[in-house]
C-alpha positions as CSV (number, residue, x, y, z in Angstrom):
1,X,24.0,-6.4,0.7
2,X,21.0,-5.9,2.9
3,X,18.3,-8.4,2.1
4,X,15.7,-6.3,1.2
5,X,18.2,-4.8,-1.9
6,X,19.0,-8.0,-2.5
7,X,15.4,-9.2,-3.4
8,X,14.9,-6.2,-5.5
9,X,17.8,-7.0,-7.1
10,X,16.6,-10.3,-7.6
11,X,13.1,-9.2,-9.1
12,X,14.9,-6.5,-11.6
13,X,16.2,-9.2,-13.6
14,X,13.2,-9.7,-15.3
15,X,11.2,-6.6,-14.4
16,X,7.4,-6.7,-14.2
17,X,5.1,-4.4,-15.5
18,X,4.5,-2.3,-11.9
19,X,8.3,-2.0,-11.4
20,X,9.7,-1.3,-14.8
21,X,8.9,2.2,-14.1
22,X,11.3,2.3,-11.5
23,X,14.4,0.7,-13.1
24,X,16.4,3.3,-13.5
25,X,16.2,4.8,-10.1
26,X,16.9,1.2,-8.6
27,X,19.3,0.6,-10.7
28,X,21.0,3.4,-8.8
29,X,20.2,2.2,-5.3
30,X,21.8,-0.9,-6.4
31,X,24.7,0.3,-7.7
32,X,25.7,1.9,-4.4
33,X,24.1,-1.3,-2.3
34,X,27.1,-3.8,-2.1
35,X,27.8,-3.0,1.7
36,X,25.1,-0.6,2.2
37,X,21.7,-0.3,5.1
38,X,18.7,0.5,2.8
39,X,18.8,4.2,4.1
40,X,22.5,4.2,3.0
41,X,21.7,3.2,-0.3
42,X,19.3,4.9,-0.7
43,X,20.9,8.6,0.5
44,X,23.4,7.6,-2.1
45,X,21.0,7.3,-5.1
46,X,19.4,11.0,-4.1
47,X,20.1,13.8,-6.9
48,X,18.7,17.5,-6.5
49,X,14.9,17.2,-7.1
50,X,14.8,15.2,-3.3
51,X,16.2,18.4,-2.5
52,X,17.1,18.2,1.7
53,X,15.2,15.4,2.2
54,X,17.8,12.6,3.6
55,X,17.0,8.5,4.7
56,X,18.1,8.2,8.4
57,X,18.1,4.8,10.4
58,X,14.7,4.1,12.4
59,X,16.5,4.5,15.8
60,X,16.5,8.0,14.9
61,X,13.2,8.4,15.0
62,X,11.8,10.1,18.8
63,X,9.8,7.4,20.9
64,X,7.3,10.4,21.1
65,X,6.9,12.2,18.3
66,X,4.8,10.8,14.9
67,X,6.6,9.9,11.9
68,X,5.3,12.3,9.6
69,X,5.9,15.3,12.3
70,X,9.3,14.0,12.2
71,X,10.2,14.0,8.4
72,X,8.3,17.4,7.9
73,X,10.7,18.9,11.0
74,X,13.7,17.3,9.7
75,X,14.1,16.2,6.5
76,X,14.7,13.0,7.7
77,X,13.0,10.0,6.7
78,X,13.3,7.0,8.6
79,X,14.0,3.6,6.9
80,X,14.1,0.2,8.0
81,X,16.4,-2.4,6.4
82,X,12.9,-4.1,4.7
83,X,11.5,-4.1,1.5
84,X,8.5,-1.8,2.6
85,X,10.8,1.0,3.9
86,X,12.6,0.1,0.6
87,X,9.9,0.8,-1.7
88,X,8.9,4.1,0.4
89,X,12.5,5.3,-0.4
90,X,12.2,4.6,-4.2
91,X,8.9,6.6,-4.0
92,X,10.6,9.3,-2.5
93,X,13.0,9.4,-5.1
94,X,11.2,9.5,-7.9
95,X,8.2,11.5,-6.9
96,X,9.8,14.2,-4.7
97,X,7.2,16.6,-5.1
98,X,4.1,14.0,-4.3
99,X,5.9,12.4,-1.1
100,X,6.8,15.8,0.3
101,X,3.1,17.3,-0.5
102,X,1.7,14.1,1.5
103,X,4.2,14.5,4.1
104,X,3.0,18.2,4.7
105,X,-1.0,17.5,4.6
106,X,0.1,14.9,7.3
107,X,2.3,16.9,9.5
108,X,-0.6,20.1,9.3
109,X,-3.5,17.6,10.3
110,X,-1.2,16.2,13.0
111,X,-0.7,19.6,14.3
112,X,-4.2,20.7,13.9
113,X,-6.2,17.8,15.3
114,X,-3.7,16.4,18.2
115,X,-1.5,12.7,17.2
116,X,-3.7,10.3,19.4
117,X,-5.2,7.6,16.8
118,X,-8.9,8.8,17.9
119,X,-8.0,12.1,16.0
120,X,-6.8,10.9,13.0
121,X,-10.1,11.9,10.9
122,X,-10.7,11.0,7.1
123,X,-8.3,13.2,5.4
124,X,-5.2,11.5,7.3
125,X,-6.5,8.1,6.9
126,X,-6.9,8.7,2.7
127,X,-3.3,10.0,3.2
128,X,-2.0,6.5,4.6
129,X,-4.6,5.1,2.0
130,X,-2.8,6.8,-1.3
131,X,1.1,6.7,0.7
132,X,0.4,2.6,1.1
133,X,-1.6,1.3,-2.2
134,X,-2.6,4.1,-4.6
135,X,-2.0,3.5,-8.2
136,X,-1.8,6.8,-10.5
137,X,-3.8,6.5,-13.7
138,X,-4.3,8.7,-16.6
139,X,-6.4,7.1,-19.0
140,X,-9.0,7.8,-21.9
141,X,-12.2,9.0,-20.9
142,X,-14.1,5.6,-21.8
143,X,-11.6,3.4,-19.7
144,X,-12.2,5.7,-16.6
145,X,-16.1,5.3,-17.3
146,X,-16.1,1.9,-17.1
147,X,-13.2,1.5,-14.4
148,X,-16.1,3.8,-12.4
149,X,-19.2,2.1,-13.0
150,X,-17.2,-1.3,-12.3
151,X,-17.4,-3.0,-15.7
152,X,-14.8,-5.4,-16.0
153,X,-15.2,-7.3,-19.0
154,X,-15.6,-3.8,-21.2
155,X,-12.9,-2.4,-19.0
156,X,-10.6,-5.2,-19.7
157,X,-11.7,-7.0,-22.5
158,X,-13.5,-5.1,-24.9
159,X,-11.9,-2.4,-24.6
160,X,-8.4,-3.5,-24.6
161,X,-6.7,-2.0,-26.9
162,X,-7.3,1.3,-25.4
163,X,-5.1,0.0,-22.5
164,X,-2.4,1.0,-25.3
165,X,-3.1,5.1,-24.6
166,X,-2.9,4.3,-20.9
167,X,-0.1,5.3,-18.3
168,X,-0.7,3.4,-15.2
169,X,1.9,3.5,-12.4
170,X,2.1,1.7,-8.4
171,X,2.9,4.8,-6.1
172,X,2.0,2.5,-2.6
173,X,4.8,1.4,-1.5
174,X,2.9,-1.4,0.7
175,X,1.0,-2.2,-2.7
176,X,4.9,-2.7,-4.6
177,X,5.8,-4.9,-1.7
178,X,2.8,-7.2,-2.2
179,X,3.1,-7.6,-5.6
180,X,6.8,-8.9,-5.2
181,X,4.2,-12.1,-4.4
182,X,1.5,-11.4,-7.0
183,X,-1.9,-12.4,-6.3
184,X,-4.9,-12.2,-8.2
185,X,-6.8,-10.7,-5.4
186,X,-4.5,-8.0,-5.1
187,X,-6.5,-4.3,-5.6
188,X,-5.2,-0.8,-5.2
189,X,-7.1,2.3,-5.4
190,X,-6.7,4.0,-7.9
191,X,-6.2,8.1,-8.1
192,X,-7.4,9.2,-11.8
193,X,-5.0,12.5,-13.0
194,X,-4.8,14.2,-16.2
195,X,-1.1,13.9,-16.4
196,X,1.2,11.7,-14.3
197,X,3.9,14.1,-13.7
198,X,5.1,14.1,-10.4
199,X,4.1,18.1,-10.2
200,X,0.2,17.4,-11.8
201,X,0.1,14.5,-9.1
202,X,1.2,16.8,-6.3
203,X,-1.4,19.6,-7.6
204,X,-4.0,17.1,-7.5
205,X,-3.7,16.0,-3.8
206,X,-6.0,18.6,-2.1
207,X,-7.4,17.9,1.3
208,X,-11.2,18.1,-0.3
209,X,-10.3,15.6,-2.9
210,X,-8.1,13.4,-0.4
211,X,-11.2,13.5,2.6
212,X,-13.8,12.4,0.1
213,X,-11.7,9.5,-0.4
214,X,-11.9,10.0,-4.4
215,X,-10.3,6.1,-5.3
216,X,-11.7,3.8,-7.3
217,X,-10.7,0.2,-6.6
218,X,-8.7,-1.7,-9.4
219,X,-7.5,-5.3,-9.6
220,X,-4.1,-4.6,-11.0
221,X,-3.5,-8.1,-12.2
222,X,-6.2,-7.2,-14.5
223,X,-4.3,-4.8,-16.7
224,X,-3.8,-5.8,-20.4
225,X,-0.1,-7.4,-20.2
226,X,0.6,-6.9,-16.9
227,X,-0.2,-10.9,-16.1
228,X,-0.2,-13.7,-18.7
229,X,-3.5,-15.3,-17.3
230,X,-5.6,-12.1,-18.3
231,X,-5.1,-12.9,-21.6
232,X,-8.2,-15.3,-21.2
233,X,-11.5,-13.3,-21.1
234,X,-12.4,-16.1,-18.5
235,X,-9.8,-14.5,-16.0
236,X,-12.5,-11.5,-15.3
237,X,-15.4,-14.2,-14.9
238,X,-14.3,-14.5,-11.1
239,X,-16.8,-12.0,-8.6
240,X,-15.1,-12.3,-6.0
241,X,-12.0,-10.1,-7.4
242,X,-14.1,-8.7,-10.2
243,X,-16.9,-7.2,-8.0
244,X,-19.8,-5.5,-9.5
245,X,-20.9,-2.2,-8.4
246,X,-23.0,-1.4,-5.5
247,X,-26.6,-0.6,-6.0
């Protein structure tokens, strides 16, 4: 087995928080993994909603032509054997509908504004920025107020329990591959949605939203249960992870 599945494997036998939601479909990728490249395992674990959408080696990627231009012309996604390309894959399996409207908002601004880095712009850099560490939450109103005005001990402390009516969930893959190493500094940004279906999250992903970069920043070791040492209200005394909002 490839060393990336490998250390999945390894982390699933006592699944934290930000992967449990992923279980079942690695727990498919696995299943499939004994001899397998990442890409192969991953093709193997595909059912319908991926629709044509296949993992291909990296070599199979053009020297000269972008990534995303590539996938949106093909259907092909190329994967690495590493946990990054890994987590990317599990993404694209289980939000089908998000990775493909990210993919196509890519491959449109590629087409429209040229692929030299210069023309990038804002909407393609909050596209990398939600593909690579966004976390999807839908929440009660008062969590989101404080999560937006940057208070951290009502957010987390006093307000705990309503943590209980929350649905957070990791989409970055880059962000998933961190946490395998959790640190407390660790921060994703988070995309607020009314519903975290894969079709709502889709919807939601509209260039205007996307280019006004519309995150707000979230230690995710923070979260009620999802790391012993927040249990202490002492956890959210430290500024330099816990920053207060700008003036």
């Amino acid at each position: 087995m490839d060393d990336a599945l490998t250390s999945l494997a390894a982390a699933l036998k006592t699944p934290t928080p930000w992967l449990a939601p992923y279980l079942p479909v690695a727990q498919r990728v696995l299943a499939v993994a004994k001899s397998s490249s990442v890409a192969d395992a991953l093709n193997a674990a595909r059912d319908d909603a991926l629709g044509p959408v296949r993992f291909v080696e990296q070599a199979a990627l053009p020297s000269n032509e972008p990534y995303e231009s590539f996938i949106a012309r093909t259907g092909c996604v190329p994967t690495r054997d590493n946990l990054h390309d890994l987590f990317n894959g599990l993404m694209w399996l289980n939000y089908p509908k998000t990775k493909r409207r990210l993919n196509l908002l890519h491959a449109e601004e590629i087409a429209r504004r040229g692929k030299a880095t210069g023309a990038r712009g804002a909407l393609r850099d909050a596209l990398t920025v939600f593909d690579e560490n966004a976390a999807i939450l839908q929440a009660p109103d008062v969590l989101v107020s404080a999560l937006r005005e940057r208070d951290w001990k009502r957010l987390f402390v006093e307000l705990r329990p309503e943590w209980q009516s929350a649905r957070l969930a990791i989409f970055g893959h880059a962000l998933l591959e961190k946490l395998m190493q959790p640190r407390k500094p660790i921060t994703a940004h988070v995309w607020l949605v009314p519903d975290s279906s894969d079709e709502v999250i889709a919807s939601s992903l509209t260039p205007e939203r996307l280019a006004a970069k519309d995150f707000l920043p979230l230690p995710v070791l923070g979260v009620p249960g999802w790391w012993p040492a927040n249990e202490l209200p002492a956890f959210y005394d430290d500024a330099d992870v816990f920053r207060p909002a700008r003036c």
